[in-house]
C-alpha positions as CSV (number, residue, x, y, z in Angstrom):
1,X,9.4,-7.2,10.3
2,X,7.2,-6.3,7.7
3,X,5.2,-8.8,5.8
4,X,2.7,-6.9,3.8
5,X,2.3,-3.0,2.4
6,X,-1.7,-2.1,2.9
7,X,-3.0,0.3,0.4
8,X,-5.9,1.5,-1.2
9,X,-6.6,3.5,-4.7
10,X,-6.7,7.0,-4.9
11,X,-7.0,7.8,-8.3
12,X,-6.0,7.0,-11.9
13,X,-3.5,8.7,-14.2
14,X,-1.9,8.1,-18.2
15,X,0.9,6.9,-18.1
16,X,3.6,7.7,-21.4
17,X,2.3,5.1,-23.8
18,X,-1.6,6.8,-22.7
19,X,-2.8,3.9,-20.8
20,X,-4.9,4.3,-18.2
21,X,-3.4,2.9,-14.7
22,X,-4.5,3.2,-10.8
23,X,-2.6,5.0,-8.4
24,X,-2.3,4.0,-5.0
25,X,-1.8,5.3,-1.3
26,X,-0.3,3.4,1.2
27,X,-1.8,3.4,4.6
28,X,0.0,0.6,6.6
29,X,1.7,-2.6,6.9
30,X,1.4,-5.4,8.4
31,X,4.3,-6.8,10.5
32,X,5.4,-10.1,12.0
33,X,6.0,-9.2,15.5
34,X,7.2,-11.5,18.9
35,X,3.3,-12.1,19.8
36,X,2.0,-12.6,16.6
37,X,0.6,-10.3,13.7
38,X,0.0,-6.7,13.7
39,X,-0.9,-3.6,12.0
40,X,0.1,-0.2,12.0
41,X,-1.6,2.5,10.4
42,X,-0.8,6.2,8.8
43,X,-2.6,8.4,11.5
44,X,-2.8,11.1,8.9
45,X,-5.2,9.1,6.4
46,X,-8.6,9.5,6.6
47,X,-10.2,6.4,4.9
48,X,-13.2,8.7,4.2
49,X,-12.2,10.4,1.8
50,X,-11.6,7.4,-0.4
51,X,-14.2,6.0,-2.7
52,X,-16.8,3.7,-1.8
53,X,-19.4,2.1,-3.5
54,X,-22.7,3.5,-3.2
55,X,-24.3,2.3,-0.4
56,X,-21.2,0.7,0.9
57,X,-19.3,2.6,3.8
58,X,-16.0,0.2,3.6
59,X,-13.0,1.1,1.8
60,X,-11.2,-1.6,0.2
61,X,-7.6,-2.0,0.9
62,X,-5.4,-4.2,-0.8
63,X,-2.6,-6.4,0.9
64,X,0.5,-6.3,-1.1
65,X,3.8,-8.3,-0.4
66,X,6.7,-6.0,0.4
67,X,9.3,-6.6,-2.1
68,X,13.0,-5.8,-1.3
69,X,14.9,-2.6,-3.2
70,X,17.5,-3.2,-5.1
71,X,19.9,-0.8,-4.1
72,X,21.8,2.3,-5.7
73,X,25.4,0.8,-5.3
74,X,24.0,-2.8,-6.8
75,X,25.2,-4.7,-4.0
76,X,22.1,-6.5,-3.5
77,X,18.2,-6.6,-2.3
78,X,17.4,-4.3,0.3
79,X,14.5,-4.9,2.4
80,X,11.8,-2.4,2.1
Protein backbone atom coordinates (compact mmCIF):
# COMPACT_ATOMS: atom_id res chain seq x y z
CA UNK A 1 0.00 0.00 0.00
CA UNK A 2 1.16 3.35 -0.54
CA UNK A 3 1.64 5.77 2.24
CA UNK A 4 3.49 8.68 0.88
CA UNK A 5 4.10 10.31 -2.87
CA UNK A 6 8.09 11.49 -2.76
CA UNK A 7 8.72 14.40 -4.94
CA UNK A 8 10.98 17.09 -5.59
CA UNK A 9 10.59 20.72 -7.52
CA UNK A 10 11.41 21.13 -10.85
CA UNK A 11 10.45 24.35 -11.75
CA UNK A 12 7.97 27.20 -11.35
CA UNK A 13 5.18 28.35 -13.68
CA UNK A 14 2.07 31.35 -13.67
CA UNK A 15 -0.61 30.07 -13.12
CA UNK A 16 -4.22 32.02 -14.67
CA UNK A 17 -4.62 34.67 -11.90
CA UNK A 18 -0.35 35.33 -12.69
CA UNK A 19 0.85 33.88 -9.45
CA UNK A 20 3.89 32.36 -9.31
CA UNK A 21 3.59 28.52 -8.16
CA UNK A 22 6.17 25.40 -7.96
CA UNK A 23 5.91 22.56 -10.05
CA UNK A 24 6.76 19.27 -8.98
CA UNK A 25 8.10 15.71 -10.15
CA UNK A 26 7.32 12.76 -8.56
CA UNK A 27 10.03 10.24 -8.05
CA UNK A 28 8.67 7.53 -5.64
CA UNK A 29 6.56 6.41 -2.95
CA UNK A 30 6.80 5.00 -0.04
CA UNK A 31 4.78 1.86 0.81
CA UNK A 32 3.66 -0.10 3.74
CA UNK A 33 4.69 -3.48 2.98
CA UNK A 34 4.47 -7.15 5.01
CA UNK A 35 8.13 -6.47 6.50
CA UNK A 36 7.93 -3.07 7.22
CA UNK A 37 8.52 0.32 5.15
CA UNK A 38 9.86 0.68 1.77
CA UNK A 39 10.74 2.77 -1.15
CA UNK A 40 10.56 2.51 -4.68
CA UNK A 41 11.98 4.82 -7.00
CA UNK A 42 11.48 6.11 -10.83
CA UNK A 43 14.68 4.54 -12.42
CA UNK A 44 14.48 7.07 -15.12
CA UNK A 45 15.05 10.25 -12.80
CA UNK A 46 18.31 11.48 -12.35
CA UNK A 47 18.30 13.51 -9.06
CA UNK A 48 21.21 15.41 -10.63
CA UNK A 49 19.74 17.28 -12.62
CA UNK A 50 17.66 19.01 -9.97
CA UNK A 51 18.73 22.04 -8.12
CA UNK A 52 20.86 22.11 -5.24
CA UNK A 53 22.11 24.67 -3.18
CA UNK A 54 25.52 25.77 -3.84
CA UNK A 55 27.83 23.79 -2.14
CA UNK A 56 25.22 21.29 -1.25
CA UNK A 57 25.12 17.94 -3.40
CA UNK A 58 21.56 16.76 -1.83
CA UNK A 59 18.31 17.17 -3.41
CA UNK A 60 15.50 17.79 -1.31
CA UNK A 61 12.55 15.69 -1.66
CA UNK A 62 9.40 16.29 -0.06
CA UNK A 63 7.14 13.44 1.45
CA UNK A 64 3.56 14.06 0.56
CA UNK A 65 0.44 12.00 1.83
CA UNK A 66 -1.32 10.21 -1.05
CA UNK A 67 -4.75 11.35 -1.13
CA UNK A 68 -7.47 9.24 -2.74
CA UNK A 69 -9.27 10.39 -6.35
CA UNK A 70 -12.50 11.05 -6.47
CA UNK A 71 -13.60 9.28 -9.26
CA UNK A 72 -15.28 10.16 -12.82
CA UNK A 73 -18.63 8.20 -12.14
CA UNK A 74 -18.85 9.98 -8.35
CA UNK A 75 -19.21 6.83 -6.66
CA UNK A 76 -16.63 7.51 -4.26
CA UNK A 77 -12.73 8.00 -3.19
CA UNK A 78 -10.39 6.04 -5.13
CA UNK A 79 -7.15 5.32 -3.78
CA UNK A 80 -4.30 6.77 -5.60
Amino acid sequence: MIKKRLVVKNGTYTNKNGEEKNSYVTIGHIHDGQYGEYITLESHINLAAFDRREGDSRVMVNAYDVEPKKSFKGDGDVPF
